[in-house]
Every structure is written in C-alpha cells, then in structure tokens.
C-alpha positions in Angstrom: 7.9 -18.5 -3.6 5.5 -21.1 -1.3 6.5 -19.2 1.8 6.2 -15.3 0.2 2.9 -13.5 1.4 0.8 -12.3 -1.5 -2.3 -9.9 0.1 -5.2 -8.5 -1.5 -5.8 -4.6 -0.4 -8.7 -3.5 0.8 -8.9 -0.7 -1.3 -10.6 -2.2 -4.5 -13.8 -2.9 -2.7 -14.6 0.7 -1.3 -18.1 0.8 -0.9 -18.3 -2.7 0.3 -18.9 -3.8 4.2 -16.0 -5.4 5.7 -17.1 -8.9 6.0 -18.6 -9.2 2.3 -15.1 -7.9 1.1 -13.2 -10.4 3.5 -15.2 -13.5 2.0 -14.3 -12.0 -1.5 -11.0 -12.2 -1.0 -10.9 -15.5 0.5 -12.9 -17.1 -2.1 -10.7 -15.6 -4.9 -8.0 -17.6 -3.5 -5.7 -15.2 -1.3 -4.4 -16.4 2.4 -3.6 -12.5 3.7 -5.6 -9.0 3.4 -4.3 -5.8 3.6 -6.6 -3.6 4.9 -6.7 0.2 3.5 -7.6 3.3 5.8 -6.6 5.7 3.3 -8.7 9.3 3.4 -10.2 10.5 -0.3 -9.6 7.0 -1.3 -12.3 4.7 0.8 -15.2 5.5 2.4 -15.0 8.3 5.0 -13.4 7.6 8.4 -12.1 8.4 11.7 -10.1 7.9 14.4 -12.9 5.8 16.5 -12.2 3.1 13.4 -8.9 2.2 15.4 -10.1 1.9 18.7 -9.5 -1.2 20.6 -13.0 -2.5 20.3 -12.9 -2.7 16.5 -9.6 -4.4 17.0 -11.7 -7.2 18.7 -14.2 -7.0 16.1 -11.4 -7.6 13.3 -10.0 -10.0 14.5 -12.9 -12.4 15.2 -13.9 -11.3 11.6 -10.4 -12.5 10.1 -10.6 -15.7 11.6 -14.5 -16.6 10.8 -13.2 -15.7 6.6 -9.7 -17.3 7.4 -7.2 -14.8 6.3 -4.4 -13.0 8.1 -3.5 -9.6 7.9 0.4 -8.9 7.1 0.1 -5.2 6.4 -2.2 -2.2 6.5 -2.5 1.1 4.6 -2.8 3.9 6.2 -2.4 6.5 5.0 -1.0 10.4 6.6 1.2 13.2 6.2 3.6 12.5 9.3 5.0 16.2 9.2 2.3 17.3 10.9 1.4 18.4 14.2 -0.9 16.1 15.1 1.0 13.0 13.3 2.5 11.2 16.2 -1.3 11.0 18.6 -2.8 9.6 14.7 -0.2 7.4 14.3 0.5 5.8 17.4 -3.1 4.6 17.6 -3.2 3.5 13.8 0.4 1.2 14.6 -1.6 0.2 18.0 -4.5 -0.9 15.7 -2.4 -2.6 13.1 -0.7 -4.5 16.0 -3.9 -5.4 17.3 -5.1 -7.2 13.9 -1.8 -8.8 13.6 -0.3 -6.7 10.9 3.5 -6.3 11.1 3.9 -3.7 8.5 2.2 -0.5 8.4 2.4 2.0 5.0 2.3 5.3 5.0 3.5 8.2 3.1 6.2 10.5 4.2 5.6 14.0 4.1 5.4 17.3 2.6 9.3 18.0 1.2 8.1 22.1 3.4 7.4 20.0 6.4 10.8 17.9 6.4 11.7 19.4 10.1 8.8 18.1 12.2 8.8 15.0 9.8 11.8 14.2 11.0 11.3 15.0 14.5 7.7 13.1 14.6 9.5 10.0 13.0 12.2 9.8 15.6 9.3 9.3 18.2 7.2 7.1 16.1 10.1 4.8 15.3 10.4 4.3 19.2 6.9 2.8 19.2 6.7 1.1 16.5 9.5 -1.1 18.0 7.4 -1.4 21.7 4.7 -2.7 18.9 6.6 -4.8 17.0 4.9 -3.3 13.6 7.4 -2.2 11.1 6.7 1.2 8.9 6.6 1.6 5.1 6.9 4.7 3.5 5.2 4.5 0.3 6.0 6.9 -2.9 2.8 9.1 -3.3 1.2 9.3 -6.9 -0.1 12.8 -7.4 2.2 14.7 -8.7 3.2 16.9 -5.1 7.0 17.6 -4.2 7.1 15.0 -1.0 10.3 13.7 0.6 10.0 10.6 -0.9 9.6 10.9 -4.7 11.9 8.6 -6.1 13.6 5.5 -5.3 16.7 7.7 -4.1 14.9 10.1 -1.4 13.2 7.0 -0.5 16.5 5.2 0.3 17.7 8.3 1.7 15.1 8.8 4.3 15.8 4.7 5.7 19.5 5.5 5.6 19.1 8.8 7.9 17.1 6.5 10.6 19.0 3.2 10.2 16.3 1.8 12.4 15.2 -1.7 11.4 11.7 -0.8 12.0 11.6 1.9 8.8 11.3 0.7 5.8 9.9 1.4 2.0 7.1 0.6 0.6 7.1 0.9 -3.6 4.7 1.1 -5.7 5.6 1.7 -9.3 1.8 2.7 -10.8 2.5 5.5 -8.1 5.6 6.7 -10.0 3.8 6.5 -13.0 1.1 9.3 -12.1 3.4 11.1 -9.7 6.9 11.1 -11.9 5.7 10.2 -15.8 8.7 11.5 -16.9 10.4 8.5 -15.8 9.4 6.1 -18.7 10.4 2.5 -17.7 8.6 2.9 -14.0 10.1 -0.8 -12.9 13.4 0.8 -13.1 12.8 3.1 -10.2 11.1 0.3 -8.4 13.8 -1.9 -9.0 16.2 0.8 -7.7 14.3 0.7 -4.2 14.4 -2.5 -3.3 17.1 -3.0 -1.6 15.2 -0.5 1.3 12.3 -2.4 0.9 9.9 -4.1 3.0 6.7 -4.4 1.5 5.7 -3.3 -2.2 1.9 -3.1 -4.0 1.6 -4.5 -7.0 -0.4 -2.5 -9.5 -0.6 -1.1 -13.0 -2.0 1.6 -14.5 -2.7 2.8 -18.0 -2.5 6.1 -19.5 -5.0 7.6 -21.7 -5.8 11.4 -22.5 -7.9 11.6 -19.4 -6.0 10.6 -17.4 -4.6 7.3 -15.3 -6.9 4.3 -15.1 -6.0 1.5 -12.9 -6.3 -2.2 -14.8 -5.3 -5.5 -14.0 -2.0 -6.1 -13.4 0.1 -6.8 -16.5 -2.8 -4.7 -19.0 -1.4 -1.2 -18.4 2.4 0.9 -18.6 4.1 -0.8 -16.1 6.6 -3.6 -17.1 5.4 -5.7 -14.4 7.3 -8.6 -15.7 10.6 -7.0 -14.9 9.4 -5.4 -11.7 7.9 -9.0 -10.6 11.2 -10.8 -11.5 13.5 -8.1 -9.5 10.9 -8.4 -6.8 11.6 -12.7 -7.0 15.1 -12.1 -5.6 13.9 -10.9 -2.0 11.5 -14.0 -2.0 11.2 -13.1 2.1 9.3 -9.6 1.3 5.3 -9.8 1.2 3.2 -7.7 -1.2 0.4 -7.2 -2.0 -2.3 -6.5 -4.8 -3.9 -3.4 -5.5 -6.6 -2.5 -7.8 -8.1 0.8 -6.5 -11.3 -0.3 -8.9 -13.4 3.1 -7.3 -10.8 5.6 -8.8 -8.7 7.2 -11.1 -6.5 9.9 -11.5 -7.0 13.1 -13.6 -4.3 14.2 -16.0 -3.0 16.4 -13.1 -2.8 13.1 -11.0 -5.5 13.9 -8.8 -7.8 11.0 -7.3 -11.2 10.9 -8.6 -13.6 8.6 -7.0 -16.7 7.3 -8.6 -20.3 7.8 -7.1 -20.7 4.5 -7.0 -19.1 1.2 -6.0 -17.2 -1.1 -8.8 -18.9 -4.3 -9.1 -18.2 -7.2 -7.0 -17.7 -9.1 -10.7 -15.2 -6.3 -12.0 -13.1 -7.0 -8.5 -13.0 -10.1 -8.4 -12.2 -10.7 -12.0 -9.4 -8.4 -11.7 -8.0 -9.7 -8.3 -8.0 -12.9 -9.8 -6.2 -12.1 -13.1 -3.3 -10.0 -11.1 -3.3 -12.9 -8.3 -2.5 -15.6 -11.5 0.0 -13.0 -13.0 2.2 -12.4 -9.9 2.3 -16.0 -8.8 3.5 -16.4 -12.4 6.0 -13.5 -12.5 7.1 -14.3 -9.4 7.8 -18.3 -10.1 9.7 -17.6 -13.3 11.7 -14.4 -11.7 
C-alpha cells in the first residue's frame, strides 16, 4: 500500500490556472497529479497545449509544487482519421512530463476498422516513448468498443502488446450501463487487463448523475477498493469532476462557473482518506 501511487486528476479544478490547482493538490496531501486534457470536460484546448515548450513549462511547474505526474487523461476517439498525428503528440507530451500512462477512450463501435488500424501504429510509439495506453470505458450512454469489462478485455487480448492496457472507471459504467446494478462487479471483472483505474462515485437522482465524494454515491467503492488492493503495483487516481454532471441521457453538463476551491478540496480530501482506507483494509 506504501509503494502504490494514488493521484489527484486534474479535472475537479476546471476553471483554475495550473499552478493554483498544483499547490492544491499538494497541500491536500497527494505526492502524484494526473493531469486532464479532456474536450467538453475542461476549459477549451488545443493541440499547441502539447508542444514541447509547455512540456518545459510543466515540468519546472511540477517540481517548484513537488508532485510527479504518473498518468494523464486525454481524452479522443482513436477511429478517426486524424487520431494517430493527435495522439502521437499527446503520448510525446505525456512522456515529456514524466507520465507513463496515458488514458484514452477507444472508439466509436462504426469506426472499429480504422480503430484498429490507427492503434497498431500508435502501439509502435508508444513503446519508442516508453508511455503505456489506457483505454477507459466512456460514461454517456454511446455504443463504443469498449463498454463493458468484457470488450474492454477483448480489445488488450487482440493487441497482446504490453503497452495497451485498461483504464476502469466504475462511475462511468454507472451513467453509461445503469442497467448493470452492482457497478464494482464490472470493475472488478476488468482488472485483470488493468493498468490504471479512477476512482469515483456518483449518485443518481431524477436529474440526472452528480458526482460526490468517494464513498457518498452508488458505487460500492468498498468492494471495488478491496478488489483493487490485490494488484497493489497498479496507480490510480482520484476523480471528482466537481464542474459537471450528467443529464438523465448521460450527457456532460458543465457549469458556468468554477466549483469552489473549498468544495475541491474538501472532497479530494475526503476520497484521498477513503481510498487509503479501502485500500489498507482490502
């Protein structure tokens, strides 16, 4: 449990500049960030975020808050066209930062072809990187390859590359698949394909999915923590996407304004002190 990498995401303090949310997170008490590039999720972005300049620039602003950077979100559809030039550069930015694990989702289930095609390439250079990549269920409710625990095993099995992994996240499943029920079921079912997992819960109301602490919404995250406990070499990290919700529909809705530096931190705090927990007594 010592040696395990717990990061906070980026993605609760959208609206924030880079360095206030890097002392945040250090001063809540975490060692590792993972930063979130994630489009209709964080502020708007593009592809001059990535270039080797701002690589310099993180990394000087890593070291002056004292974290290091395990992973990165980012986000794409890698069935499309354009998906290996986006990519490449997004795995040569992660690199550059230090991150060893990159998520993204799969694809559109209509654009499994060039999916497959584009990750033969990108597997290739993520290897001349040394940056491993996560697919991560998606949580609104589309038909993509990687739905469930089972497509997402699937997928890893039909690469066999050591540098393609999953990476779960049950409050996803929740949104995407609500038919499932007991969400840390299908989580659990992953995990042997895993390399990374975000830990977040989400709770259910007649408007739709809100995102809470972790261990205060529908997912069992005792069970998901304690299954998680056995593969005590795999990071993860902590996600509370405080800006947004999801509709009934699972759509993302983000708010006009920014969640308070108070609300994130008191709920980065309680889900930090509920995983160390959960994953001590796992």
């Amino acid at each position: 449990m010592t040696d395990r990498i717990i990061s906070a995401s980026g993605a609760p303090y959208d609206g924030y500049g880079r360095e206030q949310m890097l002392e945040s997170i250090a001063r809540i008490g975490f060692s590792h960030v993972e930063p979130a590039f994630i489009v209709g999720y964080t502020e708007p972005f593009d592809e001059s975020a990535f270039l080797p300049a701002e690589i310099v620039s993180w990394r000087r602003a890593l070291s002056d808050a004292g974290l290091g950077c395990q992973a990165m979100s980012s986000h794409i559809d890698l069935g499309l066209s354009d998906s290996v030039e986006v990519f490449t550069g997004r795995m040569a930015f992660a690199a550059g930062i230090g991150a060893r694990i990159i998520a993204t989702n799969a694809s559109a289930r209509q654009r499994e072809d060039r999916f497959l095609r584009n990750v033969d390439v990108l597997l290739r250079r993520a290897e001349a990187f040394g940056v491993m990549i996560a697919l991560e269920n998606p949580g609104d409710g589309s038909d993509n390859l990687f739905n469930t625990a089972e497509e997402g095993i699937a997928l890893t099995q039909r690469f066999g590359s050591p540098w393609l992994g999953l990476n779960y996240d049950a409050a996803n499943t929740a949104s995407h698949r609500p038919q499932f029920g007991d969400f840390a079921d299908d989580a659990a079912a992953a995990l042997p394909a895993c390399i990374h997992a975000h830990i977040k819960d989400v709770k259910r109301t007649p408007e739709g999915w809100f995102f809470v602490p972790v261990g205060e919404g529908d997912i069992d995250c005792r069970k998901l923590l304690g299954e998680i406990a056995r593969k005590p070499e795999m990071p993860v990290s902590i996600e509370f996407p405080a800006r947004l919700h999801r509709r009934a529909d699972a759509q993302p809705v983000r708010r006009i304004s920014p969640a308070s530096l108070r609300e994130i931190e008191g709920a980065l705090a309680a889900s930090l002190a509920v995983v160390r927990r959960g994953l001590i007594a796992g």
